[in-house]
C-alpha positions in Angstrom: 97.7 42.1 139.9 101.0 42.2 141.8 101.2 38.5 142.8 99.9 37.1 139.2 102.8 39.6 137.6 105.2 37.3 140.4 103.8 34.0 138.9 103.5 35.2 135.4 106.7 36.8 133.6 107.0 38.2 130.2 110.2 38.1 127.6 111.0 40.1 124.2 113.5 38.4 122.6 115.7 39.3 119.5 117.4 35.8 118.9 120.0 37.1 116.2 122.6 35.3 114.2 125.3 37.8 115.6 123.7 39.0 118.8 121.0 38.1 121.1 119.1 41.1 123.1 116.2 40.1 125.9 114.0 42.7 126.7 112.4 42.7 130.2 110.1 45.4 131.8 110.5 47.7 129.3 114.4 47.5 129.5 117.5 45.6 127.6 118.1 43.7 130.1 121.2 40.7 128.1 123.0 42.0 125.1 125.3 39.0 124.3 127.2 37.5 121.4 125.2 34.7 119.8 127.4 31.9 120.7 128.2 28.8 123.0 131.1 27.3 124.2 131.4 23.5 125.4 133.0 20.2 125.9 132.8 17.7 123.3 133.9 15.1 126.2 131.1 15.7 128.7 128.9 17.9 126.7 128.8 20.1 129.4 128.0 24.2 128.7 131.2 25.7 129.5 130.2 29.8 128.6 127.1 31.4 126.4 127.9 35.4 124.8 130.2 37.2 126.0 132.4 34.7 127.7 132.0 32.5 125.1 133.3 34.3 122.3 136.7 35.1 124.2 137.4 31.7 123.9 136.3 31.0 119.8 139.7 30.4 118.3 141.8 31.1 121.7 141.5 28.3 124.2 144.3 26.0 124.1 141.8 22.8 125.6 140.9 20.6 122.3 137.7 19.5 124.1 136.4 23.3 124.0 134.7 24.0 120.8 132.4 27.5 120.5 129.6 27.1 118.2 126.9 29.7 116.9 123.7 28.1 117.1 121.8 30.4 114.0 123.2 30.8 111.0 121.4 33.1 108.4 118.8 33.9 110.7 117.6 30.4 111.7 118.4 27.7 114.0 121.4 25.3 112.5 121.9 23.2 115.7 119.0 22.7 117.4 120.5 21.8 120.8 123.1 24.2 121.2 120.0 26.6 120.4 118.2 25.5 123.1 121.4 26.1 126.0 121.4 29.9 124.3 118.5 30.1 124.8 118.4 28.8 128.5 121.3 30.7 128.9 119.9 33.9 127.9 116.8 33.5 130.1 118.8 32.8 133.3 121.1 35.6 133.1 117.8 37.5 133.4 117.3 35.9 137.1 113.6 35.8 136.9 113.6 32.3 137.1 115.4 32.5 140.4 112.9 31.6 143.2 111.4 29.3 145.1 108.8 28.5 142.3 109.4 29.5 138.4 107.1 31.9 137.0 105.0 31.1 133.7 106.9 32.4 131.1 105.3 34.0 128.1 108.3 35.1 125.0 107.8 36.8 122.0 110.6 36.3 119.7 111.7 37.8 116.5 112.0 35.6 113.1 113.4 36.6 110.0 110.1 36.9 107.4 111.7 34.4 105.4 111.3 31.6 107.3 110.3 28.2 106.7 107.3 26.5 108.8 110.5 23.7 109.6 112.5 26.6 110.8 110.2 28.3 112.4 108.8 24.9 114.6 112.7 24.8 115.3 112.6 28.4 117.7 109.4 27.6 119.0 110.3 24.3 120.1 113.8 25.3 121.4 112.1 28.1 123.6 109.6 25.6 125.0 113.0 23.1 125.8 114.5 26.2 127.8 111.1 26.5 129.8 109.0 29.2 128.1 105.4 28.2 128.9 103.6 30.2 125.9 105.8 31.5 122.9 104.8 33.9 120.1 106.9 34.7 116.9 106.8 38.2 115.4 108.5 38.7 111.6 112.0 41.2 112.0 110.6 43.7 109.1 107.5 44.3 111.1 109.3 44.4 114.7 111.8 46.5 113.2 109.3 49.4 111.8 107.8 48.9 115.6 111.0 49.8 116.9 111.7 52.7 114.9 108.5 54.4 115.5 106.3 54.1 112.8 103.0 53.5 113.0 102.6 50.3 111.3 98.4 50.2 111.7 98.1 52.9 109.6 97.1 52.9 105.8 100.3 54.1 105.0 103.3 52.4 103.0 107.0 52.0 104.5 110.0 50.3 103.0 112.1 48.5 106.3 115.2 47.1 105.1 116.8 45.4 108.4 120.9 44.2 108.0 121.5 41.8 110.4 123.9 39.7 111.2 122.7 36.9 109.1 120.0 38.3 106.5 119.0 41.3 104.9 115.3 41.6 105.4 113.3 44.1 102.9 109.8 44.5 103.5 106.8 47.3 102.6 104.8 47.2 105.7 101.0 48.8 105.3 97.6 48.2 107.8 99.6 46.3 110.2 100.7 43.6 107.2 103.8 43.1 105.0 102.5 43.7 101.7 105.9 42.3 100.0 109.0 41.1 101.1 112.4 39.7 100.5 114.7 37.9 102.6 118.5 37.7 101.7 121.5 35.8 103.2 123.4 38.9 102.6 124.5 40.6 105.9 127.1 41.2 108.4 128.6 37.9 108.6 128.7 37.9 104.4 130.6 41.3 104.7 133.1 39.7 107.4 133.6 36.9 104.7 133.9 39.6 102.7 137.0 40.9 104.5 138.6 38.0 105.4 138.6 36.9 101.1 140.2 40.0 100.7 142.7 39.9 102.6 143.7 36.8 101.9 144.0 37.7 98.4 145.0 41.2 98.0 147.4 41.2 101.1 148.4 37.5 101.3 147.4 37.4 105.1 144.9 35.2 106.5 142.8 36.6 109.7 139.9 35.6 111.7 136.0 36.6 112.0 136.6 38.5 115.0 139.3 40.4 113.2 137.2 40.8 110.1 134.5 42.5 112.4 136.7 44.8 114.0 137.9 45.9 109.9 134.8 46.1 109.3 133.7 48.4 112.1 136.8 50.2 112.2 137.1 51.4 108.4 133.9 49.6 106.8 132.3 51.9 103.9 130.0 51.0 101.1 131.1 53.5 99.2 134.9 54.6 98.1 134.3 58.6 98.4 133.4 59.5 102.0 133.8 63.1 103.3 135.1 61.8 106.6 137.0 59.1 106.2 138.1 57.1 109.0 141.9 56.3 109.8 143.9 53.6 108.1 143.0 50.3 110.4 146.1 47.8 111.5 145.0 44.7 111.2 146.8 41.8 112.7 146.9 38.6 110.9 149.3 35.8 109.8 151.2 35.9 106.4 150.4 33.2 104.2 153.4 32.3 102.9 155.6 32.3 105.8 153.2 31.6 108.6 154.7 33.8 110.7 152.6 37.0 112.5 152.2 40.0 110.2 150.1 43.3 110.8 149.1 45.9 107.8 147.3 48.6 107.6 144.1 49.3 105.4 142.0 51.7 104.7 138.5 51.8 103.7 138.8 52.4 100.0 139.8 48.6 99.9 137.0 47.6 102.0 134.5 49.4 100.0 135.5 47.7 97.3 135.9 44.3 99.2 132.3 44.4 100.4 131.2 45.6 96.6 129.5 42.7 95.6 127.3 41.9 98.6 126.1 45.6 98.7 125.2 45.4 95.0 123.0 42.4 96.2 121.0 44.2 98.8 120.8 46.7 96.4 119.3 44.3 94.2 117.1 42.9 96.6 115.7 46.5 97.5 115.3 46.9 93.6 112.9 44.1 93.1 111.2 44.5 96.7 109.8 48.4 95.0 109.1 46.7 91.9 106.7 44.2 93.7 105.0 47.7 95.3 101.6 48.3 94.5 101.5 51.9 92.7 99.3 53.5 95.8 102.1 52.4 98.5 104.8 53.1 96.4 103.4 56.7 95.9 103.8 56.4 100.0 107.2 55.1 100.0 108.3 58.1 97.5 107.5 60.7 100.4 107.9 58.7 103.4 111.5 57.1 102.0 113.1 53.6 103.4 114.1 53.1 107.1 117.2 51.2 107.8 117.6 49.4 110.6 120.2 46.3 112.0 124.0 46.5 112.6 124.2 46.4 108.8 123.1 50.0 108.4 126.0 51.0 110.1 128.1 50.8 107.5 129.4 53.9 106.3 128.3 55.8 103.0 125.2 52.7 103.1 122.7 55.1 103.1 124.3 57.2 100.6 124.7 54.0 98.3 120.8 53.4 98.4 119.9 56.8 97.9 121.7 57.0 95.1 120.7 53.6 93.6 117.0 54.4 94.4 116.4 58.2 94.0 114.6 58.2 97.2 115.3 59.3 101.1 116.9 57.1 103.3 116.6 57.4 107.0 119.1 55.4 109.4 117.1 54.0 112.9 118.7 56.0 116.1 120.0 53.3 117.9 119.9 50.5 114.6 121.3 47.7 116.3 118.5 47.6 119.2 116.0 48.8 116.9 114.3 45.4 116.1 114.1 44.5 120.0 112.8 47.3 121.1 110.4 46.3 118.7 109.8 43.1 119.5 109.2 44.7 123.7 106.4 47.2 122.2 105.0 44.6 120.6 104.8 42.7 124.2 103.7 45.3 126.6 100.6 45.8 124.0 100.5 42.8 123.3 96.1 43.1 122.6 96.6 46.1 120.2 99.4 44.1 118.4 98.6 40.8 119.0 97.1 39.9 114.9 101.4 40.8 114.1 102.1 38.2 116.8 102.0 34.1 116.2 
């Protein structure tokens, strides 16, 4: 058992439009920034996560351009997919011996997916040297992570913010009975931010700086009991060019990020409408689980109760929630293996 577990090695993988997250062994193991940095000239990988993203908008070298492979939860450039995916793999230093071990993956797709898209992961794991690769849908990881027991004849309403889509789905007997998959998330709510500056305060900032809003005074709704402190946000003026901080608070960002709420809310809307009556009757006790970086958002869960009339419960640990998941759904890989494709 020991020498076929040193020839044969095992990957969860969340590959997320935001943030990637490798589970190994039972442990996160890489937690990096979806993105890659490199040279147009040689086409030569100059940084992947982390490093990466210290350079998006800051390195003074042409040549250097940082790209983020996914986009709304799929693969938008194939290749620079397949060096994140590399990437991610060798920072785990499994592959680092005198022969490779088989690699089996399981990564996360958003339940929206096309069959094209889909092909797309699947091929660029097998390009970065995964040997057998199996795709489980976010909703259904998600519910995994958070500890529900999704075999059961029981309904439960996931709604999973990530960085790139909103997925809603009523999971029963180990299926997702309905389902909707929205290109309303995080990096929508950064654009969000970055609008309304630019129109409200005549200052023009960047993504990173829209995140950092975002986390610092982000709220879905514009009556919190413990609001947060006004955020300075650095930026430059639009009219003179010249470098400007303001503050804001996160009345203004409630009502910049307005809209794209009202669109989840929307989504969660017709998702319950699509319930059948018995699971619906399950949903009204059990309540809806949110899970994803999206969830975060202050006042979010508030918002949906109130939209919905029903409980909502926020994941512990929301942003990991979907790959530890996705590792359960590994290490048991016979019990869950009908979730797994």
């Amino acid at each position: 058992m020991g020498l076929l577990s040193f020839f044969n090695k095992e990957l969860a993988m969340d590959l997320g439009t935001a943030n990637s997250i490798v589970i190994y062994n039972d442990q996160v193991v890489i937690d990096e920034p979806s993105i890659v940095a490199y040279n147009k000239n040689t086409n030569k990988i100059e940084a992947v996560g982390k490093r990466a993203q210290l350079m998006d908008g800051k390195t003074d070298n042409k040549n250097i351009e940082t790209v983020r492979p996914l986009k709304g939860g799929v693969i938008a450039d194939f290749e620079m997919a397949q060096h994140l995916i590399r990437e991610l793999i060798k920072m785990t230093n499994i592959s680092r011996s005198f022969m490779p071990p088989a690699l089996r993956m399981v990564i996360c797709i958003p339940s929206g997916i096309t069959n094209v898209e889909e092909r797309a992961v699947r091929e660029s794991a097998e390009q970065a040297g995964a040997k057998e690769i199996r795709m489980i849908h976010e909703p259904m990881a998600a519910a995994i992570g958070i500890g529900i027991d999704v075999l059961e004849p029981n309904g439960n309403m996931i709604v999973d913010i990530g960085g790139g889509t909103a997925e809603i789905a009523v999971i029963s007997l180990g299926g997702i009975v309905c389902n909707k998959s929205i290109k309303v998330a995080g990096d929508e709510f950064n654009e969000n931010v970055i609008e309304y500056m630019r129109k409200q305060h005549n200052i023009v900032i960047g993504v990173r700086t829209a995140e950092k809003v975002k986390i610092a005074v982000g709220s879905a709704i514009s009556e919190l009991d413990t609001p947060p402190d006004e955020f300075e946000t650095p930026g430059r003026d639009l009219l003179t060019g010249l470098p400007k901080t303001i503050f804001v608070n996160y009345k203004e960002i409630a009502h910049a990020l307005d809209k794209s709420i009202a669109r989840i809310e929307s989504a969660i809307l017709e998702t319950l409408a699509d319930t059948p009556p018995e699971l619906a009757a399950d949903i009204y006790k059990n309540g809806i689980y949110l899970a994803g970086g999206g969830s975060l958002l202050r006042g979010l869960d508030q918002r949906i109760k109130s939209k919905t009339k029903l409980n909502v419960h926020i994941a512990e640990d929301p942003l990991r929630a979907v790959a530890r998941g996705t590792g359960i759904a590994l290490k048991n890989f016979n019990k869950f293996s009908f979730l797994i494709k």
